[in-house]
C-alpha positions in Angstrom: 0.0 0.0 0.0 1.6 3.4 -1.1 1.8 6.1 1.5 -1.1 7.6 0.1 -3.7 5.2 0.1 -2.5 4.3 3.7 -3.5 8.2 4.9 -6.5 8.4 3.1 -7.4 4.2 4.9 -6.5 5.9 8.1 -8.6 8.8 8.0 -11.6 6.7 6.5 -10.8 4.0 9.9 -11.1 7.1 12.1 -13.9 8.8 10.3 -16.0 5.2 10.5 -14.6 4.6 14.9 -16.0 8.6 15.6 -19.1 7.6 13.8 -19.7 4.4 15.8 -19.1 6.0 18.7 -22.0 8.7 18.1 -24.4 5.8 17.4 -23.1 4.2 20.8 -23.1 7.4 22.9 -26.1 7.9 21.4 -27.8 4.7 23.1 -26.2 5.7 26.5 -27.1 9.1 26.6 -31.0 7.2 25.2 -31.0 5.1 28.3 -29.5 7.7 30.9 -32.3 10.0 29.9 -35.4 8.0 30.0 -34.5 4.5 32.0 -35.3 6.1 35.2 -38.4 7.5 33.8 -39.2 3.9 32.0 -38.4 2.3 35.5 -41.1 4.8 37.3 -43.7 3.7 35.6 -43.2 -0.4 36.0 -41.5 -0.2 39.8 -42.8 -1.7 42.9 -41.3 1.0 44.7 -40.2 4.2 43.8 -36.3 3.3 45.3 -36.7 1.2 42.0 -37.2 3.5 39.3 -33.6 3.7 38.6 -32.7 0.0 38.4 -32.2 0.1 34.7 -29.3 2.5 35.0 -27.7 1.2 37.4 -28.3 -2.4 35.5 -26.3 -0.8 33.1 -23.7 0.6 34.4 -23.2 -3.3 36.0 -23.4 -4.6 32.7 -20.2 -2.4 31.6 -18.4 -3.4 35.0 -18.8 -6.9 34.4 -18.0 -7.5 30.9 -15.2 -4.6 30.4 -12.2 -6.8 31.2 -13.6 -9.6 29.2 -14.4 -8.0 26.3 -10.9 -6.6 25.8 -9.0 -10.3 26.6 -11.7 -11.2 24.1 -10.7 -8.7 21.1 -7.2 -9.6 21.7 -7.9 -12.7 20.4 -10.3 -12.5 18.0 -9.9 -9.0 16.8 -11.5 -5.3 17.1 -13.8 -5.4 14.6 -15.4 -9.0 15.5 -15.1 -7.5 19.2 -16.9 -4.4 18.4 -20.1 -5.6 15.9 -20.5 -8.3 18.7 -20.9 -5.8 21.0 -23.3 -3.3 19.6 -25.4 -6.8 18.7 -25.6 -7.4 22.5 -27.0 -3.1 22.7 -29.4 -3.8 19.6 -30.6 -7.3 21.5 -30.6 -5.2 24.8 -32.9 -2.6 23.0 -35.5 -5.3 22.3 -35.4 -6.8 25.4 -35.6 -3.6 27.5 -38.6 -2.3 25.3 -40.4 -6.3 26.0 -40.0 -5.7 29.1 -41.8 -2.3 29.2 -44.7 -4.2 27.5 -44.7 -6.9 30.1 -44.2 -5.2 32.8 -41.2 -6.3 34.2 -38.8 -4.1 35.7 -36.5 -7.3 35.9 -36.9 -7.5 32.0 -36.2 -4.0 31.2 -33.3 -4.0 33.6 -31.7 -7.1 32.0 -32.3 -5.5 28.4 -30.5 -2.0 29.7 -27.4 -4.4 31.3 -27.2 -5.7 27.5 -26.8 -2.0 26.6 -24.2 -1.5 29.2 -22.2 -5.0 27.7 -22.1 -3.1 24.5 -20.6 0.0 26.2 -18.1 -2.4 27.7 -16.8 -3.4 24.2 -17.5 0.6 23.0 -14.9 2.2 25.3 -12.3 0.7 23.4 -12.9 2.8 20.0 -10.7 5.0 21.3 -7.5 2.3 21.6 -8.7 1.0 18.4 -8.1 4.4 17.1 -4.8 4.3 18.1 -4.2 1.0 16.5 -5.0 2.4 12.9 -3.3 5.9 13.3 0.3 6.4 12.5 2.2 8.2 15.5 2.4 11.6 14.1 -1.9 11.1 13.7 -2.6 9.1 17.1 -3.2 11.5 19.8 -5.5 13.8 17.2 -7.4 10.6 15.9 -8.0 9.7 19.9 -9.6 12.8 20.4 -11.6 12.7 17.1 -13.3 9.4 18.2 -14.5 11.0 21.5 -15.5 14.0 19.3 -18.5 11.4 18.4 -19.5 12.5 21.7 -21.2 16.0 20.4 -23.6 14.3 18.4 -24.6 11.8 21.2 -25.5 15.0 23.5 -28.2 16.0 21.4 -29.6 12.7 19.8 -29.5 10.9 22.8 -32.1 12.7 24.4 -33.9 13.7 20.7 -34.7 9.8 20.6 -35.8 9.1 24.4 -37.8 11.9 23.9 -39.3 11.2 20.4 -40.2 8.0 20.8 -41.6 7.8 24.7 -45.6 8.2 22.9 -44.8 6.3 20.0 -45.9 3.5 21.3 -48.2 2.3 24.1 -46.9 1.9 27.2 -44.7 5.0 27.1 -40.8 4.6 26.4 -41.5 1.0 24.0 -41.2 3.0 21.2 -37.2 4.9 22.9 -36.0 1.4 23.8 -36.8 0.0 20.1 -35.1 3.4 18.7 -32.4 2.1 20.7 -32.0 -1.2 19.3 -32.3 0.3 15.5 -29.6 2.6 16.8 -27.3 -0.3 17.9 -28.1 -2.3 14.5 -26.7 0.8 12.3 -23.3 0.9 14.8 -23.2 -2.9 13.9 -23.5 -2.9 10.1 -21.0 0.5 9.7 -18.5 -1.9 12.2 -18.5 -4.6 9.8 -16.6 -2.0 7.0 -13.7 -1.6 10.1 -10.2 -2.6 9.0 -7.6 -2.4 12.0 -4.3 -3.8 10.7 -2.8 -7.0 12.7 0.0 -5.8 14.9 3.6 -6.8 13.7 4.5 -10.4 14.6 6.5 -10.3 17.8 9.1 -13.3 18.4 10.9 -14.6 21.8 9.8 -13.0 25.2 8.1 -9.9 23.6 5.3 -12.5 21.9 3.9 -13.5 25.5 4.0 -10.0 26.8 5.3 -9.2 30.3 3.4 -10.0 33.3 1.0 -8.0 34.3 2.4 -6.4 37.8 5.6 -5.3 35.3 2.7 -3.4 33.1 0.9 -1.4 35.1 4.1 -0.7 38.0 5.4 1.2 35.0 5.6 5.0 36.4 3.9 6.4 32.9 1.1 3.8 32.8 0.7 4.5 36.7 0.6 8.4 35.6 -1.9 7.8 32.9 -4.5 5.8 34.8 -4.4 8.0 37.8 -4.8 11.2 35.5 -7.5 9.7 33.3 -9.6 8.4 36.8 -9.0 11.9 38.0 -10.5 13.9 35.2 -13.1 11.0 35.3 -13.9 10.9 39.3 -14.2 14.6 39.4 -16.4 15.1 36.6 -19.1 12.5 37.4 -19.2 13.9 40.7 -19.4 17.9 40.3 -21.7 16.6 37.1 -24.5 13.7 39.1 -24.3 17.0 41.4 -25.3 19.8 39.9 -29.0 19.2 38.8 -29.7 18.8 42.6 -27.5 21.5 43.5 -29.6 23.8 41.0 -32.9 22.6 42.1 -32.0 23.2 45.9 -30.7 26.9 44.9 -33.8 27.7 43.0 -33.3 27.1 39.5 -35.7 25.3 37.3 -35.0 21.6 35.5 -34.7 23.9 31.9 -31.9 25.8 33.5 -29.9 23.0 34.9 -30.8 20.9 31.7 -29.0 24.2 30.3 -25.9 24.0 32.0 -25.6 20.0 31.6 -26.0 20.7 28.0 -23.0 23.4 28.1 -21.4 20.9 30.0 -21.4 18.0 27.9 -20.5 20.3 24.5 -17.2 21.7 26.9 -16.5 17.6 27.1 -16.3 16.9 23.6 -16.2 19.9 21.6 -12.2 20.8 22.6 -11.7 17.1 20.7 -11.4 18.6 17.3 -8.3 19.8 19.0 -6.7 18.0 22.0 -4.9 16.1 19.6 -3.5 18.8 17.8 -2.2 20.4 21.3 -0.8 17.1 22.7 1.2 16.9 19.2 2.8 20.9 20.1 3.2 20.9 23.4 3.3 17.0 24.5 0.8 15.2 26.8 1.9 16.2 29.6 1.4 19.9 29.5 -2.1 19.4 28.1 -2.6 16.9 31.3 -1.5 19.5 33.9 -3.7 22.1 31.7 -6.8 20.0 32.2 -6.0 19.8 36.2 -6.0 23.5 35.7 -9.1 23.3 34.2 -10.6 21.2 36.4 -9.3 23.8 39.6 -10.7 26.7 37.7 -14.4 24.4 37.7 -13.7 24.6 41.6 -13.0 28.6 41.7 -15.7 29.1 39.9 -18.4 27.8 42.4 -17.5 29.6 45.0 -18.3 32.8 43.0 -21.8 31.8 44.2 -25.1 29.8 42.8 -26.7 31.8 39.9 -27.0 30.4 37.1 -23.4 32.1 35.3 -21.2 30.3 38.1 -23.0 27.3 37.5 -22.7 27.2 33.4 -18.8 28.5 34.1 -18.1 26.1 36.4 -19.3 23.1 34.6 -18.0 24.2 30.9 -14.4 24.1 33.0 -15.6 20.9 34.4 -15.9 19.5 30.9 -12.7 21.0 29.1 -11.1 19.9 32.1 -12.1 16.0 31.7 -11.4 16.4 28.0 -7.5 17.1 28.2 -7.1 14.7 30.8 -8.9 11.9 29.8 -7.8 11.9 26.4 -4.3 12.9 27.7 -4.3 9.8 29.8 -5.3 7.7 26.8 -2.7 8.8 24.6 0.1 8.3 27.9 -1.4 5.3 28.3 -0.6 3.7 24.6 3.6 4.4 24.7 3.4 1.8 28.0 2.5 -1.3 26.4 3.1 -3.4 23.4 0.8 -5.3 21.1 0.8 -8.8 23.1 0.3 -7.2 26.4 -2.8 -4.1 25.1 -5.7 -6.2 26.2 -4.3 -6.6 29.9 -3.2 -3.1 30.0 -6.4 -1.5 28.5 -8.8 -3.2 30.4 -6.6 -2.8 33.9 -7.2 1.1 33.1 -10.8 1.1 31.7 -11.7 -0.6 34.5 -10.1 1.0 37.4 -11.5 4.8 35.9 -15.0 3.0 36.0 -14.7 1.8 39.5 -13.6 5.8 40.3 -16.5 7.0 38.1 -19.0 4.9 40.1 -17.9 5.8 43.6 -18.3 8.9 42.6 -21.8 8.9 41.1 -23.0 6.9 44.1 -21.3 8.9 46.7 -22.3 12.3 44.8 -25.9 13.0 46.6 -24.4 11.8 50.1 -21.6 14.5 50.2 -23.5 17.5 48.9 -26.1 17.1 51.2 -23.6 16.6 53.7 -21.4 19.2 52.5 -23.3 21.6 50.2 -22.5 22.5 46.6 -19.3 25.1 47.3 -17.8 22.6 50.5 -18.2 19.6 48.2 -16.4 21.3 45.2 -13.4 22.3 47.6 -13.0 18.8 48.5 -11.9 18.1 45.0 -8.2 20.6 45.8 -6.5 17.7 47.3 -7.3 15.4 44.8 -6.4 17.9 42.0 -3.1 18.3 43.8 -1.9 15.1 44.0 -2.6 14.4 40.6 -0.3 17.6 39.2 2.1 16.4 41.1 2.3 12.8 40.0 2.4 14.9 36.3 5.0 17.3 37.2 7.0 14.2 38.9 7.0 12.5 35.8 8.0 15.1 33.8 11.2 15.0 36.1 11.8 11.7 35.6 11.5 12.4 32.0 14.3 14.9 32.0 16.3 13.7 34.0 16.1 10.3 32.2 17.0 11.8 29.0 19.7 14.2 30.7 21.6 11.1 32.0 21.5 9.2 28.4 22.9 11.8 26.4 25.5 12.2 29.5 26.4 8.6 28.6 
C-alpha cells in the first residue's frame, strides 16, 4: 500500500470509529435520559425507578475486562459488531420488558446495553491502533468528538419515541435497538491492521504487575480516573444543587448541556495540542481546568457560576482523559494491550462509580461550594504525580545523552 492510500485508509478508519461512537453514545445518553423514567412507571417502589441505570452501568463493569481479553484474540472489529449486537438485543429486550411489565426485563435488556458499552470504550485504543504516530493522539480525540452528536440525539430519541408506542418509552428502547443495528453494520466495514509479529519473550508479553508498575502507565490511569472521578461527581451533582438553589429543571438541563459540549467539543483539538506541546502539558492544563471548575463555584449559585463552572468541568475531563489515553498507549506493546487497556478502563469506572454513588451523600452533607473544595487535594496530588514524571523524563534523558 503506497503512502497515500494508507493516509487516506486511516482517515476513512477514524472517520468510521468517531461515527460508531455517536451511534453508541447515542444509546447511552437514550437510556440515561429516559430509563429512570421507563423504571417509574413499572417499579414496585419508587427506590426502584432507577434500576435500569444502574443495571447498566453493571453490565459495563462486568464485561469490560472480558471484552478486551476477548478482542485480543479475535480481533476489534469482530469484538466491536459483537458488542453493539448485544446493545441492539438489549434494545428489544428492554422495550419487551416495558410491554410486560417487568422491571426485571427492562433491567436485563439496559445491562445488555451496558455490555455493549463495555466493548464501545475501546474505539478510542482502536483508534490508536489504525493511526500512525504523528496522527494518534488527534485521531483519539476525534473518536471521542463522536461525543457531540450523542449529547443531542440521545435525548432527541428518548424523547421522540416515549408516545410512539403504548406503554410509554416501548417506542425509545426500540429506537435504541435500530440505533445499535446501524453501529453494527458501519463496524462490519472496520479494517484495523494486525499488529507486527512479535518473536521470543516480547510475543507472551510481560506480566501484568511489570505493566501497570510502569511510572507512565501508573501516571496515565491516575490522571485519566481523575478527570473521570471529578467530573461524574461535580456533574450527578449539579441538577440537585440547581434545584436546591432555585433554578428550574430547563436551567440545569441548560448548564448540563453546556457541559457535555465543553466535554467533547475541545476534541477537534486536543490532539493537535498534545502533538505541540506533548501530553503532559495538556494533562497539567486539564487539572488546571478542572481547579478553575472549583473557583468558579465559589463565585456563588446563579445560574453564570453554575454554566462557568461546569464548561471548566468538561474542558477539564477532555485534556485529561484523552491525555491519559494517549500516555497510556507508549506503555505497552501489542501482546500485552488487552491486559493493559482493560486494567485502566476498569479502574476509571470503579472511580466514576464511587463517585456517582457517593455524589448525593456528600453534597447534602457538605453543600454544593464545600463539596467542590473537597476536590483541591485530589487535583493536587494528581499535578504532582504529572509534574513528577515530567522530572523523571528529563532527568532520564539528561543522563543518556551524558552517557
Amino acid at each position: 500500500m503506497t503512502g497515500h492510500s494508507r493516509f487516506g485508509s486511516m482517515h476513512r478508519q477514524v472517520l468510521l470509529l468517531a461515527t460508531a461512537q455517536a451511534l453508541f453514545q447515542t444509546t447511552s445518553v437514550l437510556v440515561m435520559t429516559v430509563g429512570g423514567l421507563a423504571g417509574s412507571l413499572i417499579a414496585p417502589s419508587p427506590q426502584l425507578a432507577t434500576a435500569p441505570i444502574a443495571a447498566m452501568f453493571l453490565g459495563t463493569a462486568v464485561a469490560t475486562f472480558p471484552a478486551s481479553l476477548w478482542m485480543a484474540r479475535v480481533g476489534r472489529r469482530r469484538g466491536f459488531v459483537a458488542g453493539a449486537l448485544l446493545g441492539a438485543s438489549g434494545g428489544a429486550c428492554a422495550a419487551l420488558g416495558l410491554w410486560l411489565g417487568s422491571l426485571a426485563l427492562l433491567s436485563f435488556g439496559t445491562f445488555l446495553v451496558g455490555t455493549y458499552q463495555a466493548f464501545a470504550q475501546f474505539y478510542r485504543f482502536a483508534a490508536s491502533e489504525v493511526a500512525n504516530d504523528s496522527f494518534r493522539a488527534r485521531a483519539i480525540s476525534l473518536v471521542l468528538a463522536g461525543g457531540i452528536v450523542a449529547a443531542l440525539a440521545g435525548p432527541l430519541l428518548g424523547r421522540v419515541g416515549g408516545p410512539l408506542l403504548s406503554p410509554e418509552y416501548v417506542g425509545s428502547f426500540l429506537l435504541l435497538a435500530i440505533v445499535s443495528l446501524l453501529a453494527a453494520g458501519l463496524l462490519l466495514g472496520l479494517r484495523i491492521p494486525a499488529p507486527k509479529a512479535e518473536t521470543g519473550p516480547a510475543a507472551a508479553g510481560r506480566p501484568w504487575g511489570a505493566i501497570v508498575s510502569q511510572p507512565a502507565y501508573l501516571v496515565a490511569l491516575f490522571g485519566a480516573a481523575t478527570g473521570y472521578g471529578v467530573m461524574i461527581l461535580a456533574m450527578t451533582a449539579t441538577p440537585i444543587a440547581m434545584l436546591h438553589h432555585d433554578h428550574g429543571l430547563a436551567a440545569a438541563t441548560t448548564v448540563i448541556q453546556l457541559h457535555v459540549l465543553g466535554m467533547f467539543l475541545p476534541s477537534f483539538f486536543t490532539g493537535s495540542l498534545i502533538a505541540r506541546l506533548g501530553v503532559l502539558r495538556v494533562m497539567l492544563a486539564g487539572v488546571a481546568l478542572l481547579a478553575g471548575h472549583v473557583l468558579m463555584t465559589l463565585t456563588g449559585t446563579a445560574f453564570e457560576s453554575f454554566a462557568g463552572a461546569l464548561v471548566m468541568l468538561g474542558v477539564g475531563w477532555n485534556f485529561l482523559y484523552i491525555g491519559g489515553t494517549t500516555l497510556l498507549t507508549t506503555t505497552y506493546t501489542a501482546a500485552e494491550k488487552g491486559r493493559a487497556q482493560a486494567t485502566n478502563d476498569m479502574s476509571i469506572f470503579a472511580v466514576g462509580l464511587a463517585c456517582s454513588l457517593g455524589a448525593a451523600a456528600l453534597l447534602q452533607a457538605f453543600g454544593w461550594q464545600t463539596l467542590n473544595l473537597l476536590l483541591l487535594p485530589w487535583l493536587a496530588v494528581a499535578a504532582l504525580a504529572l509534574l513528577w514524571l515530567g522530572w523523571r523524563r528529563r532527568a532520564g534523558l539528561a543522563a543518556a545523552l551524558a552517557d
